[in-house]
N, C-alpha and C positions, 0 to 999 in steps of 0.2 A: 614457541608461543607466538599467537599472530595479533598485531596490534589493529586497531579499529579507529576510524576517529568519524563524527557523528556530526550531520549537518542538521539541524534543527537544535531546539531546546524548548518542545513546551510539553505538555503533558505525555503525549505516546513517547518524546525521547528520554524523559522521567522514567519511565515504566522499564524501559530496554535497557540503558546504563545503569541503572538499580541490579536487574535482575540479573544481568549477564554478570555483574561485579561477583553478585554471588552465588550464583551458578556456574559458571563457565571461567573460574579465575586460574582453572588450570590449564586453559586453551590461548583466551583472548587476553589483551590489557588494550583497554580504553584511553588514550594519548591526545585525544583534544577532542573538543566539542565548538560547532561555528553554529553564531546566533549573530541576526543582524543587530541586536540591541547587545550591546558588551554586560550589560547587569546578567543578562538572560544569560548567557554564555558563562559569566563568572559564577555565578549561584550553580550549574551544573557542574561543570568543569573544576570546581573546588571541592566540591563532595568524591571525585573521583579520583584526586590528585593530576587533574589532566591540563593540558593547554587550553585557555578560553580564546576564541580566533574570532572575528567578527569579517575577515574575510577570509576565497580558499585558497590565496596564494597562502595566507597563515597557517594553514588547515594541513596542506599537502606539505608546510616543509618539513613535517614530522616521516614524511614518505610512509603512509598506513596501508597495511595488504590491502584492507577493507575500510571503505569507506561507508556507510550506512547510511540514506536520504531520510529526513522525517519534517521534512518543511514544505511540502508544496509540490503541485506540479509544474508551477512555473520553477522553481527552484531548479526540480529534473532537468530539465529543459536550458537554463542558465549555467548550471555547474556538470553535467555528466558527459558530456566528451570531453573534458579539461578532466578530470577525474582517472577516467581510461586513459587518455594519452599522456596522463603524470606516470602512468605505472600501477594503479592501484585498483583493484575488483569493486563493483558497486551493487549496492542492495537498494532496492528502489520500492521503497513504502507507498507512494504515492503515483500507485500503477496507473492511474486514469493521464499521465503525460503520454501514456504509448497509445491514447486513444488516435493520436496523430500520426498517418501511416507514413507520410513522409520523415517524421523524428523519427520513429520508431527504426525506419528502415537504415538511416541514415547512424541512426544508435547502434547496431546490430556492425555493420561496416566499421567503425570506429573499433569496436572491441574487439572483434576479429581483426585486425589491423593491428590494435596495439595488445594482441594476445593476452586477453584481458576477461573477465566473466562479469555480464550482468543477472545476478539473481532476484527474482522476482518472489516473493514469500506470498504464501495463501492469505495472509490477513485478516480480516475477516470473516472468510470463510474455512474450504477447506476441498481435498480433492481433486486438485487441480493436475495430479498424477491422472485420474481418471479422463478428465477433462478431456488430456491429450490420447489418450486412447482412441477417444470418440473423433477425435480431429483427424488421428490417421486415418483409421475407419470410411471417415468421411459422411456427409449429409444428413450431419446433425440437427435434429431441430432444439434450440436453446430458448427458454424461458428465464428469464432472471426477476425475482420480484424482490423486493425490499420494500419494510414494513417499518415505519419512523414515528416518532411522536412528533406533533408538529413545530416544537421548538427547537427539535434538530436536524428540520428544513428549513427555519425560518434563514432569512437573508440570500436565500437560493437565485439565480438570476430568474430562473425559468418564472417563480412565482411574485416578483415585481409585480406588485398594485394587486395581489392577490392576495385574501385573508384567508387562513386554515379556518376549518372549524375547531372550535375547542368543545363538543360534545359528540360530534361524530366520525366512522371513519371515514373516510374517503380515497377515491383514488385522483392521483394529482398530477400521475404524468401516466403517459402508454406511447414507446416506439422504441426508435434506434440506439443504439449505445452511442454514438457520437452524439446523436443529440442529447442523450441523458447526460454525457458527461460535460456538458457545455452549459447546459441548463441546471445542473447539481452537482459544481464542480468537488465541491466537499462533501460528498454524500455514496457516490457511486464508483469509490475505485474498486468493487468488487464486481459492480458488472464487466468493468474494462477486465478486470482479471480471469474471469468466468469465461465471457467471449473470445480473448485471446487463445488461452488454454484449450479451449474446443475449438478456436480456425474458425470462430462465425461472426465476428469483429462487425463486419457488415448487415448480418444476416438474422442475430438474436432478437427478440425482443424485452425489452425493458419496461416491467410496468414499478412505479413507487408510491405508495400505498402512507397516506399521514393518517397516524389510529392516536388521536386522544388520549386511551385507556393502557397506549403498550407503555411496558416500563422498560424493554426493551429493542435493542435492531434486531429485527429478524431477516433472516435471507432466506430465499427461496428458489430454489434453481434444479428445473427439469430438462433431461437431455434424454433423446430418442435417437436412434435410428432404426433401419430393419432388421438388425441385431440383438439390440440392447438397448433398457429404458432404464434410466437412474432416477431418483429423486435427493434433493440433499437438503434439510432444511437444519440452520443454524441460527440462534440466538443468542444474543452476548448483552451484558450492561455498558451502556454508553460511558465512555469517562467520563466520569464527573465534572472538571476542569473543560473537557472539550465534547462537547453532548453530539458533537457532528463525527466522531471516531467513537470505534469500539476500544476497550484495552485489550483485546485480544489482537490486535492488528500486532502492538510490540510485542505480544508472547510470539507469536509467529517468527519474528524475526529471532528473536532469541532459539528458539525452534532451531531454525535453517543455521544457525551459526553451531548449533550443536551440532547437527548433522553432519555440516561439513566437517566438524573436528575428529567424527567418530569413523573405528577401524571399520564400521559396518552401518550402509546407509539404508536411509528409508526413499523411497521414490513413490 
């Protein structure tokens, strides 16, 4: 059995430490959970029998295989080479930190260094097996659209002193993935994971779409080359608790922790 311990506590680390308890209780055991607010951290961490840490020197002296992100990309970013070089694997929910090519690079060094795996889960979407197909391949052209209602843009940097419509749709951004994810930092870690996965990090374009009438995110992501043409279109219900995440981001993770436990994997 391999133990986990969980850096966030708000709704998506709700969803994963639920599920995993009851699904996967013959693989994994959950050993702490770190919140920067000690309430937050004790209210999960008590349903689980686990350690509540509010920092990761707390976190890590339980020494966990797996350490699971669900707080932020700045969090990525703060805690995940101390995480590797403690000894322990990391699963990185909040894939828009790698929009940074120098972290990222320097991420990748670390773990290979302290022989260590960073896992990246589909999230909200899915394919990301494919993805890389087309990345080897090479010269892919990548679309990535996302379709929001507009209260789960609202507070976005990008749209500062701009009002959505509340009767129509509209489109609110069209370009880069760095700049998508700069301008929508809580909205678009599937483009950063879409673009990764295909190698067009620099190259895709991101358009995100605020619809009034959706009651869901939708993703949309087309990939060509002179090959091969995919389409992948996914929809999921926002959390409730966090209308800027899907709950499909934790089933993901839970997903990937199955996979890894099992005698026969999916890729």
């Amino acid at each position: 059995m391999k133990t986990v311990a969980v850096i966030g506590a708000g709704a998506l680390a709700h969803i994963f430490c639920r599920e995993t308890q009851r699904l996967l209780s013959d693989d994994y055991r959950i050993v702490a959970v770190m919140a920067r607010h000690e309430e937050h951290a004790n209210e999960l961490a008590e349903s689980l029998d686990a350690d509540a840490c509010t920092t990761l020197d707390d976190l890590l002296s339980s020494f966990p295989d797996i350490v699971v992100e669900f707080a932020g990309r700045e969090a990525v970013k703060e805690y995940a080479q101390r995480v590797l070089e403690h000894g322990s694997d990391l699963v990185i929910a909040s894939i828009g930190a790698l929009a940074d090519d120098a972290f990222r690079k320097h991420l990748e060094a670390v773990a290979k260094d302290s022989h260590r795996k960073v896992y990246l889960p589909n999230g909200a979407i899915g394919a990301l097996d494919l993805m890389q197909t087309f990345a080897l391949m090479g010269n892919a052209e990548v679309v990535i659209g996302n379709t929001k209602a507009p209260k789960s843009l609202e507070g976005a940097p990008y749209l500062k002193g701009k009002t959505l419509s509340t009767d129509k749709k509209e489109v609110v951004f069209t370009g880069s993935v760095p700049d998508a994810i700069n301008g929508f930092p809580k909205n678009v870690n599937v483009a950063v994971a879409a673009a990764l996965a295909s190698g067009a990090l620099y190259d895709a374009t991101v358009q995100i779409t605020s619809d009034p009438d959706s009651t869901e995110n939708v993703h949309r992501i087309r990939l060509k080359n002179n090959l091969m043409r995919a389409e992948l279109t996914v929809a999921g219900k926002p959390d409730p608790a966090n209308p800027k995440s899907s709950t499909s981001t934790a089933w993901s993770v839970v997903a990937l922790l199955k996979n890894l436990a099992s005698p026969v994997q999916f890729f």
